[in-house]
BAFI-3210 file (N, C-alpha, C; in Angstrom, 3 decimals, decimal comma, padded with zeros to 6 digits):
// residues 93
n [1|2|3|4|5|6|7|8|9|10|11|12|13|14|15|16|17|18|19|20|21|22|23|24|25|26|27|28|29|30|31|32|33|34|35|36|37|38|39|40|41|42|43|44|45|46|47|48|49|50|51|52|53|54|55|56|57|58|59|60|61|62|63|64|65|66|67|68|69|70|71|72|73|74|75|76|77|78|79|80|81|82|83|84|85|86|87|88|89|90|91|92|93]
n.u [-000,328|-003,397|-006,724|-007,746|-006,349|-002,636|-000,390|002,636|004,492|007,041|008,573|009,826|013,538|014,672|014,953|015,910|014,867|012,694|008,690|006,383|003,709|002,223|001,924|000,063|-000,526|-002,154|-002,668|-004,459|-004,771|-005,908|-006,546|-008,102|-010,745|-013,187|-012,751|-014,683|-014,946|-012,937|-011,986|-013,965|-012,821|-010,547|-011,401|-013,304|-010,544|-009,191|-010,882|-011,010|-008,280|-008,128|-009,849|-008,110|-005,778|-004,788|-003,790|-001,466|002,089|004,174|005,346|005,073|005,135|002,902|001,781|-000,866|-001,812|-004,574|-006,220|-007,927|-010,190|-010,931|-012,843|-015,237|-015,715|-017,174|-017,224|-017,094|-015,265|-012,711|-012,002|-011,074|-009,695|-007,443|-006,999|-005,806|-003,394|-001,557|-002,069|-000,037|001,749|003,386|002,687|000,835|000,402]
n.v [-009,387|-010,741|-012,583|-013,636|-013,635|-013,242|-010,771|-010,141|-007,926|-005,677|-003,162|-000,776|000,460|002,571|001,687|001,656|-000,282|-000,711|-001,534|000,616|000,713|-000,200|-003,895|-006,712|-010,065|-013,371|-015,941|-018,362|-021,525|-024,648|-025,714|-023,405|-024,140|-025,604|-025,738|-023,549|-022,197|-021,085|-019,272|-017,526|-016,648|-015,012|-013,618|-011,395|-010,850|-009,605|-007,587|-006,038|-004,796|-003,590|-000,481|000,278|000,686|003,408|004,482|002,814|002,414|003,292|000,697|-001,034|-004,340|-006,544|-009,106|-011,527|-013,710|-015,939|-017,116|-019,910|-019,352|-016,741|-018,086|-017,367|-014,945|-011,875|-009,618|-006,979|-007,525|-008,149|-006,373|-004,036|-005,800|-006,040|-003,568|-002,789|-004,443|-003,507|-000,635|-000,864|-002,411|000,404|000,314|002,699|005,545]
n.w [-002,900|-002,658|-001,267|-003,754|-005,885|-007,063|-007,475|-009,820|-010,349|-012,762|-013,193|-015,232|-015,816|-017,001|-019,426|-022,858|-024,832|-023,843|-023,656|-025,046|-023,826|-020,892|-019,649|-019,506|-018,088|-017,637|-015,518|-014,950|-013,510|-013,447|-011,013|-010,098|-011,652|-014,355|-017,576|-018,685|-016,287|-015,980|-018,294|-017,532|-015,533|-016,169|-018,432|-016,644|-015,162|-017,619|-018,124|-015,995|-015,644|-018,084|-017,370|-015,995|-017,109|-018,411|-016,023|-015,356|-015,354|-018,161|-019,694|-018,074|-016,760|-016,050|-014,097|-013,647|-011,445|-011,077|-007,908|-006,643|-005,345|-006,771|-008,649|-007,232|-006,708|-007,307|-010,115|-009,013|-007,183|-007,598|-009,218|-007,402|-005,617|-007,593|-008,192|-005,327|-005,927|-007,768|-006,503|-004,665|-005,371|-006,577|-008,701|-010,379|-012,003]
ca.u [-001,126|-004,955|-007,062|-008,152|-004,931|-001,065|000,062|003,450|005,094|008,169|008,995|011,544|014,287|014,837|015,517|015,875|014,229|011,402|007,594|005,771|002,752|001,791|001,402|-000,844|-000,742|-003,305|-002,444|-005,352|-004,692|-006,750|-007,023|-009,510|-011,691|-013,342|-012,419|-015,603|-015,081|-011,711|-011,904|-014,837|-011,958|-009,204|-012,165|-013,167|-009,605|-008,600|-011,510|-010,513|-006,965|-008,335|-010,469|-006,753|-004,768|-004,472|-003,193|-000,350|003,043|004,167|006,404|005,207|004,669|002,141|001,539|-002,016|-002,069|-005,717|-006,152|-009,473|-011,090|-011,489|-013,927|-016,706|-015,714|-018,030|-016,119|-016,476|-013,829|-011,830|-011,395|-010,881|-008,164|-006,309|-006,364|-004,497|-002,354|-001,251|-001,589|000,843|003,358|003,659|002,492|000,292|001,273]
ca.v [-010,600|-010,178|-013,677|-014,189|-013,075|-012,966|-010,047|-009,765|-006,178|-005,174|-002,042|-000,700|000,953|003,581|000,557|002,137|-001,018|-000,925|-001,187|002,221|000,812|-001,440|-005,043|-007,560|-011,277|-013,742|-017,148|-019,075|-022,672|-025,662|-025,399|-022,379|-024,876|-026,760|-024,521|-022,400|-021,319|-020,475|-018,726|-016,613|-015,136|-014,810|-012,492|-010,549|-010,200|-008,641|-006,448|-005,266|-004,144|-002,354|000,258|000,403|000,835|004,566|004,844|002,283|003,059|003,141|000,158|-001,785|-005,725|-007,070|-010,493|-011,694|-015,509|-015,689|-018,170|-020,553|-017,982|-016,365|-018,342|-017,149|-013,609|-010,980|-008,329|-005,651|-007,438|-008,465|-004,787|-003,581|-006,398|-006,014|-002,458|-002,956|-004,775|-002,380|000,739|-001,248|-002,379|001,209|000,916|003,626|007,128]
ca.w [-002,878|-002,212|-001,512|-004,786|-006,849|-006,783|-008,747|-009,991|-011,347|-013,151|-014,031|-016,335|-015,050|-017,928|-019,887|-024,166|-025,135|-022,419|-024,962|-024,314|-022,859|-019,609|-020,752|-018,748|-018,151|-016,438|-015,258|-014,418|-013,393|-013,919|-009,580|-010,250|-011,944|-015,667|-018,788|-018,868|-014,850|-015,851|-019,293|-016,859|-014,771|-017,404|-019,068|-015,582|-014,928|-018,415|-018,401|-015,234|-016,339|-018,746|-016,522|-014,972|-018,057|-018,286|-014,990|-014,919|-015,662|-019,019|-019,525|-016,527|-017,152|-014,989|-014,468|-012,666|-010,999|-010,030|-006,926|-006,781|-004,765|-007,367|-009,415|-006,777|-006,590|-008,656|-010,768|-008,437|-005,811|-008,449|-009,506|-006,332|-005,454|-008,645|-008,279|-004,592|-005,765|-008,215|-005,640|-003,057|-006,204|-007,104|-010,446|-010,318|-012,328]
c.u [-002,478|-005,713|-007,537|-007,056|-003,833|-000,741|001,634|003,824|006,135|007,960|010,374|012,694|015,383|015,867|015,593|014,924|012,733|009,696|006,669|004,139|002,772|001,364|000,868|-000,743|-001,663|-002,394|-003,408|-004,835|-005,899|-007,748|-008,191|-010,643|-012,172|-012,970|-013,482|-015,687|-013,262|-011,265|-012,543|-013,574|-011,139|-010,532|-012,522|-011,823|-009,212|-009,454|-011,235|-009,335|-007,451|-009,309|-009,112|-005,441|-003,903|-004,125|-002,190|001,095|003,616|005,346|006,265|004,597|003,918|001,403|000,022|-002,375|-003,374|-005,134|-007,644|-010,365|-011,623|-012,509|-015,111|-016,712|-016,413|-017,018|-015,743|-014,958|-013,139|-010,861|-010,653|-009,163|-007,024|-005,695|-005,465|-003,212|-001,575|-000,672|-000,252|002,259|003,882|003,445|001,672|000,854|000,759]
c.v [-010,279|-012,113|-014,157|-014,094|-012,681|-012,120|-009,281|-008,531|-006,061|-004,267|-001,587|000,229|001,811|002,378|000,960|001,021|-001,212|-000,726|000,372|002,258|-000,368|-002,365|-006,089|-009,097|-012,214|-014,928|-017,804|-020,673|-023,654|-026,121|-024,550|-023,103|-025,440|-025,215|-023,050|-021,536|-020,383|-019,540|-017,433|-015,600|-014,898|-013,417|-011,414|-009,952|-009,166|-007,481|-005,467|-004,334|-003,614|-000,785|000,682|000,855|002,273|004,946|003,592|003,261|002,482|001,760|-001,248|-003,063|-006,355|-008,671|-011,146|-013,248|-015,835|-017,437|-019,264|-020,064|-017,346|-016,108|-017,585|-015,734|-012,762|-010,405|-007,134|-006,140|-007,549|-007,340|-004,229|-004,158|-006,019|-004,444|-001,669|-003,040|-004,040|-000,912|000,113|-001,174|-000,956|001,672|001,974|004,938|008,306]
c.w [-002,255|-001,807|-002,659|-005,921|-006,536|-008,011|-008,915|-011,283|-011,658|-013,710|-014,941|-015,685|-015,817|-019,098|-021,357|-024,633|-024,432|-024,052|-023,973|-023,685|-022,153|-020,645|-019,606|-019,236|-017,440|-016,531|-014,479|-014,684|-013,380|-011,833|-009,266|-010,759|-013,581|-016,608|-018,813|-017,683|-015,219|-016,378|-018,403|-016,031|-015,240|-017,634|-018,003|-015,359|-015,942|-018,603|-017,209|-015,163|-017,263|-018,568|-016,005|-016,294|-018,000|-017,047|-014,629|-015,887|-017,130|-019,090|-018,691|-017,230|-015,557|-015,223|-012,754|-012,130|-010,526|-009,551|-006,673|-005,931|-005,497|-008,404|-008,741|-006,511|-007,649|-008,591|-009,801|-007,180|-006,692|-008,667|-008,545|-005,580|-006,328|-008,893|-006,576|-004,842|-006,602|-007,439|-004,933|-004,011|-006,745|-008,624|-011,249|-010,871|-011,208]
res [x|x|x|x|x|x|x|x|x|x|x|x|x|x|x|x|x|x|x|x|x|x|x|x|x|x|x|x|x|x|x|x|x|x|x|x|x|x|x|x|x|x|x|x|x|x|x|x|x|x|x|x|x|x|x|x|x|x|x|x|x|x|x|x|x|x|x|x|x|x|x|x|x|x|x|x|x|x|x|x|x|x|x|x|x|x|x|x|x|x|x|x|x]
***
């Protein structure tokens, strides 16, 4: 958990069915703010996961809750948080 984002991880657990690459979710709530503040960090966030892609774990489902903090945050914390929360969950190769 970072102040601007709750980020939940599952990994696979040599699962045969598991998909063979990391898959990313956002959840921006209507709390973050009007459609166009919100769509803004849905788009920061996914561009951020993808700078991060090639170094998650193959398999790994990641799910991103931003928090209404995060409307006023520029990209670079964003990055930075999302790639905590990542290092801490282990999803890191």
């Amino acid at each position: 958990m970072s102040p601007n984002a709750v980020t939940y991880l599952r990994t696979p657990k040599n699962e045969p069915s598991a998909p063979a690459e990391p898959r990313f979710g956002f959840i921006v709530a209507k709390s973050v703010g009007v459609a166009v503040v919100r769509n803004r960090v849905r788009r920061r966030l996914k561009a951020a996961s993808y700078t991060m892609l090639d170094r998650v774990k193959p398999g790994t489902d990641v799910v991103v809750r931003a928090l209404p903090g995060a409307a006023s945050q520029p990209y670079g914390v964003l990055c930075e948080e999302l790639a905590a929360s990542l290092r801490k969950g282990s999803a890191f190769v």
